[in-house]
C-alpha positions as CSV (number, residue, x, y, z in Angstrom):
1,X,-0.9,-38.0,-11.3
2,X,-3.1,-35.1,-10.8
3,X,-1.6,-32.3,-8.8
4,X,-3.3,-32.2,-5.6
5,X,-5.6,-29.7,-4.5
6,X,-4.7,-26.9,-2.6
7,X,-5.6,-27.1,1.3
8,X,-7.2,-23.5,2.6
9,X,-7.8,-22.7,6.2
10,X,-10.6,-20.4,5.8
11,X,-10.4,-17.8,9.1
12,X,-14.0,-16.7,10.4
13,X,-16.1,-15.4,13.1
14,X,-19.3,-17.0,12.9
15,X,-21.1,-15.6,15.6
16,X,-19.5,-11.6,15.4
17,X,-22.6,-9.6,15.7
18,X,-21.6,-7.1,12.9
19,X,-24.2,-3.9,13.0
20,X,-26.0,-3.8,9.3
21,X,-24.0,-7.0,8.3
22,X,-23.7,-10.3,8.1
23,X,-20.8,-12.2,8.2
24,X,-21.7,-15.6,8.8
25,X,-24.2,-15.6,5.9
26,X,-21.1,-13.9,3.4
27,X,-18.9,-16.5,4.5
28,X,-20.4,-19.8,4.1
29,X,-21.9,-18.9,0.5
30,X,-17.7,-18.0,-0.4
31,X,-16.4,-21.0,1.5
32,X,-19.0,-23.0,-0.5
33,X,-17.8,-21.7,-4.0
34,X,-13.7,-21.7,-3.1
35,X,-14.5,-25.5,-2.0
36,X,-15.1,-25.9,-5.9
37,X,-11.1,-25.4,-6.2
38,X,-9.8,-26.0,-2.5
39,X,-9.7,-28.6,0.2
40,X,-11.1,-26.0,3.0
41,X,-11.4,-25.9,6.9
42,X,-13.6,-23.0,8.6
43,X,-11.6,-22.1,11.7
44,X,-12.2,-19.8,14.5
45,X,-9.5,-16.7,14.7
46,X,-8.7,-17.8,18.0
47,X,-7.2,-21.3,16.8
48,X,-5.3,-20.3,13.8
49,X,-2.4,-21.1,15.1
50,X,-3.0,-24.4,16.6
51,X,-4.4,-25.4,13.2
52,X,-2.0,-23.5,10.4
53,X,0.8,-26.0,10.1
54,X,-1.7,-28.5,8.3
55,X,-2.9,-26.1,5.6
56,X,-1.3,-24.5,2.2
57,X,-2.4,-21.3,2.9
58,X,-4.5,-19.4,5.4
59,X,-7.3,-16.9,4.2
60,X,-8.5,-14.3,6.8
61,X,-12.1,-13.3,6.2
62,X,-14.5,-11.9,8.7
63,X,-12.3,-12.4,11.9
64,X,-13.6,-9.7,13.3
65,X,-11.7,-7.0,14.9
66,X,-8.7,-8.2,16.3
67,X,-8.9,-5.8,19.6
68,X,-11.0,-8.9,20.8
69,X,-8.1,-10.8,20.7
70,X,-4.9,-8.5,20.1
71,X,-2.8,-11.3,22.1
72,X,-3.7,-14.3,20.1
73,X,-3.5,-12.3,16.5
74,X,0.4,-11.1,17.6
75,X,1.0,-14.9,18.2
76,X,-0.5,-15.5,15.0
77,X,1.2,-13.0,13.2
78,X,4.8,-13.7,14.7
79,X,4.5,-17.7,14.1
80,X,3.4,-16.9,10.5
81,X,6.1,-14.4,9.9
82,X,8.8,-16.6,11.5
83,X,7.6,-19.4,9.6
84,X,7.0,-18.1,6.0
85,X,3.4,-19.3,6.3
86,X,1.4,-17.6,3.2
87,X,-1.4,-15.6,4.8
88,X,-4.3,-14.3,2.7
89,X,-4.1,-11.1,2.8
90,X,-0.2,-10.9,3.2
91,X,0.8,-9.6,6.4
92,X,2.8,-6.5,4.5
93,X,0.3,-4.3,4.5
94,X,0.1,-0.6,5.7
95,X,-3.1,0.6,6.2
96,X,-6.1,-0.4,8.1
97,X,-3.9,-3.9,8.9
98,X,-1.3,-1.5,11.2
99,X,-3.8,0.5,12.7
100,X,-5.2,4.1,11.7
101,X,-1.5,5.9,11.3
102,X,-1.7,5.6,7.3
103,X,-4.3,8.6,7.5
104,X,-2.0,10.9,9.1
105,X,0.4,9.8,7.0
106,X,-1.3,9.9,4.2
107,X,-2.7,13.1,4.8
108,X,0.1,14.8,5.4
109,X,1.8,13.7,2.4
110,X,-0.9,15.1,0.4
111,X,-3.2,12.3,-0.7
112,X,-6.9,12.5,-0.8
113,X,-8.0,12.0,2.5
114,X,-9.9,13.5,5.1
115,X,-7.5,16.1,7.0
116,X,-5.9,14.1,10.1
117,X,-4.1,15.5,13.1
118,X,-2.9,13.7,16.1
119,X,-1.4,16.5,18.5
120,X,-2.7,19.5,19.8
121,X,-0.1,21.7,17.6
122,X,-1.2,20.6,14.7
123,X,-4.9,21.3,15.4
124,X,-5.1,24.7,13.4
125,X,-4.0,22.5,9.9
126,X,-7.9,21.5,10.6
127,X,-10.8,23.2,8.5
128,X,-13.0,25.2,11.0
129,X,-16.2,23.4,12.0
130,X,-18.7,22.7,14.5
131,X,-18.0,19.1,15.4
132,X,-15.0,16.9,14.8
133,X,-14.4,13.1,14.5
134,X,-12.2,11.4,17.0
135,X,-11.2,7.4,16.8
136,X,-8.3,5.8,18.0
137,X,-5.4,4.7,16.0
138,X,-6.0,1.2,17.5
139,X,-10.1,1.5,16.5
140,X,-11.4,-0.9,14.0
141,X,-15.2,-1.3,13.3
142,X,-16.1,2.4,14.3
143,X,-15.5,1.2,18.3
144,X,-14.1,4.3,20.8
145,X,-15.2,6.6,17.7
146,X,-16.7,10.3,18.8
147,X,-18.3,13.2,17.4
148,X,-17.3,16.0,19.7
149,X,-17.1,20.2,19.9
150,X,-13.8,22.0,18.9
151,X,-13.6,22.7,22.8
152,X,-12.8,19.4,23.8
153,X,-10.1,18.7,21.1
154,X,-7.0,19.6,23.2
155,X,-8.0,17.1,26.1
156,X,-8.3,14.1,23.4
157,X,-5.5,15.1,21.3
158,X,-2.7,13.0,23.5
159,X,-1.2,10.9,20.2
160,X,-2.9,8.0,21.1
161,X,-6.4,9.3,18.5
162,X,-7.1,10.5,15.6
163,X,-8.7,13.8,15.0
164,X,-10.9,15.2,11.8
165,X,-13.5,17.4,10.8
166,X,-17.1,16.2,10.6
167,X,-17.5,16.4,6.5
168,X,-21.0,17.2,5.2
169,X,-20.4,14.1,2.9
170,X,-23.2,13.3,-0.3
171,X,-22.6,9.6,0.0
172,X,-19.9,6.9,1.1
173,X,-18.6,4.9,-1.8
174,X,-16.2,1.8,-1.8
175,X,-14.1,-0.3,-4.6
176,X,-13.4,-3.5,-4.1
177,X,-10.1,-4.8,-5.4
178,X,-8.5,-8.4,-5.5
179,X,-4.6,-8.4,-5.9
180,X,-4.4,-4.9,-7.6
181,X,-7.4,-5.4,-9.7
182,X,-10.8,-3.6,-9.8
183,X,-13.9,-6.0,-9.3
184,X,-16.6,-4.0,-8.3
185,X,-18.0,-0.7,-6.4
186,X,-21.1,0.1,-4.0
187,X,-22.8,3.2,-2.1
188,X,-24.7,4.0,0.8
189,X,-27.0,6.9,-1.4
190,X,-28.8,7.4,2.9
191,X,-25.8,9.0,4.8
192,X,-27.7,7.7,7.6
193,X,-27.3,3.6,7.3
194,X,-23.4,3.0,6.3
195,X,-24.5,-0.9,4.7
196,X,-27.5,-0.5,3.2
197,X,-25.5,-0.5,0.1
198,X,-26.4,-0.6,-4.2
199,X,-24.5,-1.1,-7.2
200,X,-22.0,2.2,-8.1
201,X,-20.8,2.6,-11.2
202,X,-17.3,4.7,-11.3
203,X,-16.4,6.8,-13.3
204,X,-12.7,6.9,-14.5
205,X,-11.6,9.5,-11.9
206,X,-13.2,7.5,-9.4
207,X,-10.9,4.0,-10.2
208,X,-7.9,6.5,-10.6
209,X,-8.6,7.7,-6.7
210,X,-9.1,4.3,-5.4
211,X,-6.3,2.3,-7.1
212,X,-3.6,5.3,-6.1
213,X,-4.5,3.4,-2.6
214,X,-4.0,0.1,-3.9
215,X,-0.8,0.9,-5.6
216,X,0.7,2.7,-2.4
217,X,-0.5,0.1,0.0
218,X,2.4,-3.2,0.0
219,X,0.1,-6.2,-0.7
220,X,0.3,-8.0,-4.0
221,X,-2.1,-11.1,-3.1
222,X,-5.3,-10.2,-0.9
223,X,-8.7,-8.6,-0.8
224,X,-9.1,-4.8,-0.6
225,X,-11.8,-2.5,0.3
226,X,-11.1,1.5,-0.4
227,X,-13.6,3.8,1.5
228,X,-14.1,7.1,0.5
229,X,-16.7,9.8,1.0
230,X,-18.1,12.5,-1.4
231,X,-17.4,16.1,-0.3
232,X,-18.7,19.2,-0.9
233,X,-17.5,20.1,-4.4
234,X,-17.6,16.7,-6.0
235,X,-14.0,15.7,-4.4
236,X,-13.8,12.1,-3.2
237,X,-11.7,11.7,0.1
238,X,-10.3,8.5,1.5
239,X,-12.4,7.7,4.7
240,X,-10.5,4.0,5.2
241,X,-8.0,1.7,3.4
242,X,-9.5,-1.9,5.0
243,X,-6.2,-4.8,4.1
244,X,-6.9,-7.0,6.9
245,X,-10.8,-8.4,6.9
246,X,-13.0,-6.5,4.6
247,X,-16.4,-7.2,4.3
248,X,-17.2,-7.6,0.5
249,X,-21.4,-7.2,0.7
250,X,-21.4,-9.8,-2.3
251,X,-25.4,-10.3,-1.1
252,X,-25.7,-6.9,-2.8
253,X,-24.1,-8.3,-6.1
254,X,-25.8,-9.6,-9.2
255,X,-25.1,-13.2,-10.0
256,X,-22.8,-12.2,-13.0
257,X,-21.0,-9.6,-10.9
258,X,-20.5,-12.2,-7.6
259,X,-19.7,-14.6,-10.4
260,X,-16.9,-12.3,-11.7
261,X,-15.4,-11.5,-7.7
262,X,-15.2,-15.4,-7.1
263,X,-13.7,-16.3,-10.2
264,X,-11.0,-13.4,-9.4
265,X,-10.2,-14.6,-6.0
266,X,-10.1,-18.0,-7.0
267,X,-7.5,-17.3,-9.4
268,X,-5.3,-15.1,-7.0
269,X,-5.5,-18.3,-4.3
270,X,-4.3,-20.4,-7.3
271,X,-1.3,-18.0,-7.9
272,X,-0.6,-17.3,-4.7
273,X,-0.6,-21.1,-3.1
274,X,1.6,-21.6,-6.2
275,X,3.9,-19.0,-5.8
């Protein structure tokens, strides 16, 4: 007897009005190729857990920020943690997945990443500039983020926000990992539009930056998406660490490069349903 195929539930906002992106189109051309390999079900993040029992493995995709629905996703992530469901990306990990505390963290241990404060103490560890970037720890999807003055730092700087210097960036730049493997890398070359995005090709120092992120961050099976800027001086900075729901831009991709990705996450689903 044939060993049956795997059953996927394949979480997705269809209708979340991303700005410069477009989830819905990303996720029914993946669902259509995973469906080559898996018995898959689109569901809405808001029934996961009604529907999760049923399925091998759930795969979150473009959910959207969970601030929409911070009560359902705890239920979700308590039942599947209680459980032992298998959740695609695995609910271990340690950056954008638990909030924006990693970049503190992160920065203060060192690691190529913006500077980050979070008290009103700590504000002098900043570089001196004209404006400063505040988002909250909770943020996601650039929502409650500022650009503000130096003056009005010590009334935002209550622990509950994240504080850094405006950088005078050349580009953003992101890698794109499955498991702890390298697939691909885009830029924005206009600082001015974030998504409209081309091929990047990295150089070996640029792989070495982004997979120290992968290697620190705890998640052996799932998607990854490292975001990092290019400073003044040719130094790349960590911007964002996304483990939860990163959009991949595969619409940007050559065939033989999207062909590559889908072959990859195939084979990590296989593995990890398997596991």
């Amino acid at each position: 007897m044939p060993r049956p195929r795997p059953r996927i539930l394949y979480v997705t906002d269809l209708t979340y009005p991303a700005r410069g992106r477009r989830y819905c189109d990303e996720d029914i051309d993946l669902t259509s190729r995973l469906r080559e390999d898996f018995d898959l079900a689109l569901c809405h993040p808001l029934d996961t857990v009604a529907l999760m029992d049923g399925f091998d493995a759930v795969v979150i995709r473009n959910s959207g920020p969970v601030l929409g629905y911070q009560a359902e996703y705890d239920e979700f992530r308590e039942r599947a943690l209680r459980t032992g469901a298998r959740v695609y990306n695995q609910l271990s990990g340690r950056a954008d997945m638990a909030g924006k505390q990693y970049l503190l963290d992160l920065s203060a241990a060192g690691f190529p990443v913006i500077p980050t404060v979070d008290r009103v103490e700590d504000l002098d560890l900043l570089p001196r500039t004209d404006r400063y970037v505040v988002k909250p720890k909770l943020g996601a999807d650039s929502i409650g983020l500022e650009s503000v003055e130096a003056d009005r730092l010590p009334a935002l700087a209550d622990g509950s926000v994240l504080i850094q210097p405006c950088v005078d960036f050349s580009y953003e730049v992101s890698f794109y990992f499955v498991d702890h493997d390298f697939q691909y890398a885009l830029y924005a070359p206009d600082t001015e539009k974030r998504w409209q995005l081309e091929p990047y090709e990295p150089a070996p120092a640029d792989l070495e930056f982004a997979q120290r992120f992968i290697d620190w961050n705890a998640i052996d099976h799932g998607i990854q998406r490292v975001d990092a800027c290019r400073a003044p001086g040719g130094r790349l900075l960590l911007v964002e660490l996304e483990d939860l729901n990163p959009y991949l831009s595969l619409e940007v991709l050559d065939d033989t490069r999207r062909d590559a990705f889908v072959a990859a996450l195939k084979a990590s689903l296989h593995r990890f349903v398997r596991a």
